[in-house]
N, C-alpha and C positions, 0 to 999 in steps of 0.2 A: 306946277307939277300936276299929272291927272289923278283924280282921285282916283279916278278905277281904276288899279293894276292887282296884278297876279303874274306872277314871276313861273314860268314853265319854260323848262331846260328839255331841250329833246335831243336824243342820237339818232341823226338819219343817215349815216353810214359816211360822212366827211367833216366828222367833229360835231361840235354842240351848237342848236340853234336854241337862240333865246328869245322867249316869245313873252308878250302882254296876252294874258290868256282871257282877260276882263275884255279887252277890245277884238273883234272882227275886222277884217279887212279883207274883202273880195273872198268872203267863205274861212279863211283860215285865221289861226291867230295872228293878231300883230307881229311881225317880227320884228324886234327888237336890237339882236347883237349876234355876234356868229364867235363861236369861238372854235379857232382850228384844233387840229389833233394837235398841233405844236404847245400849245396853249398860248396864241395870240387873239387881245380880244379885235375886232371889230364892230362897233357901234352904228348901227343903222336909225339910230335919233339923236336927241343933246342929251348928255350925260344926265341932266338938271329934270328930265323925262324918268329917270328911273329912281324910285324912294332909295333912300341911303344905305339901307340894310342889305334893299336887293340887288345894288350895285356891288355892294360887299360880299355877299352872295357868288356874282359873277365872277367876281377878281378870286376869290377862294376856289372856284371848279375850274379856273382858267390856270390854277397856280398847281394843284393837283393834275391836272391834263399835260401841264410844262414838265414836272416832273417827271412822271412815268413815261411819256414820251422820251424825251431826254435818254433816261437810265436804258431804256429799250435801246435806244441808235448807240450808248457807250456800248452795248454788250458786244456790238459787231467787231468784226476785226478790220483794223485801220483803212485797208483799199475798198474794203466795203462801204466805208465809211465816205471815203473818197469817191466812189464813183455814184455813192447816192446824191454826197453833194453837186457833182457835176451836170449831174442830171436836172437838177433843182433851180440851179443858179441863171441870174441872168446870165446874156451873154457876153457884156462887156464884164463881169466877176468870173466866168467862166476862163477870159481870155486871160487874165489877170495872172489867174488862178494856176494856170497851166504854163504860163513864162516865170512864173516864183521861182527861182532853183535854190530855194530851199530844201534844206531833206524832208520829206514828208512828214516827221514825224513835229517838226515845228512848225510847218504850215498847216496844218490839218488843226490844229489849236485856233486858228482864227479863221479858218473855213467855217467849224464847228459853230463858233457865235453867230456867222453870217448867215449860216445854215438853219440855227434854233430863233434867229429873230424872224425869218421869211415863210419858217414851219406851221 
């Protein structure tokens, strides 16, 4: 692991970028990890890179971003809901998604998961 780190969380306007603030790289912080508004992380080094706390750290503001996210998209009403996710999804989920003759209101439950894991 490197000794220098220093764990900085930034909001540049499409979720949280996670930076090694100890290291430079081409002028700016290292970056580190991306965490979406969904609260998905993605890791842009090995795990084994970041000290244990401050990986703890990430998983706790990525688990608070899931949340509030989340409880935001419940507020909408159901075809809101629906056509954000259609908007969103691949296109063979997309195609899936629209041959389901399901009634909405039981297919919209497993859009939702497919929805908050790609968020």
């Amino acid at each position: 692991m490197n000794n220098k780190f220093e764990l900085g969380l930034f909001c540049l306007g499409n979720g949280i970028t996670v930076c090694n603030k100890a290291v430079t790289e081409n002028g700016d912080y290292k970056h580190i990890a991306h965490i979406s508004n969904g609260g998905n992380i993605k890791l842009y080094v090995s795990e084994s890179y970041i000290p244990v706390e401050d990986m703890e750290k990430i998983r706790k503001t990525a688990e608070e971003e899931k949340q509030k996210f989340q409880a935001d998209f419940l507020k909408r009403d159901i075809y809101s809901q629906y056509g954000k996710i259609l908007d969103k999804i691949s296109t063979d989920d997309f195609i899936k998604a629209t041959k389901d003759k399901r009634p909405l209101e039981e297919k919209i439950i497993d859009l939702r998961e497919l929805y908050f894991s790609i968020a």
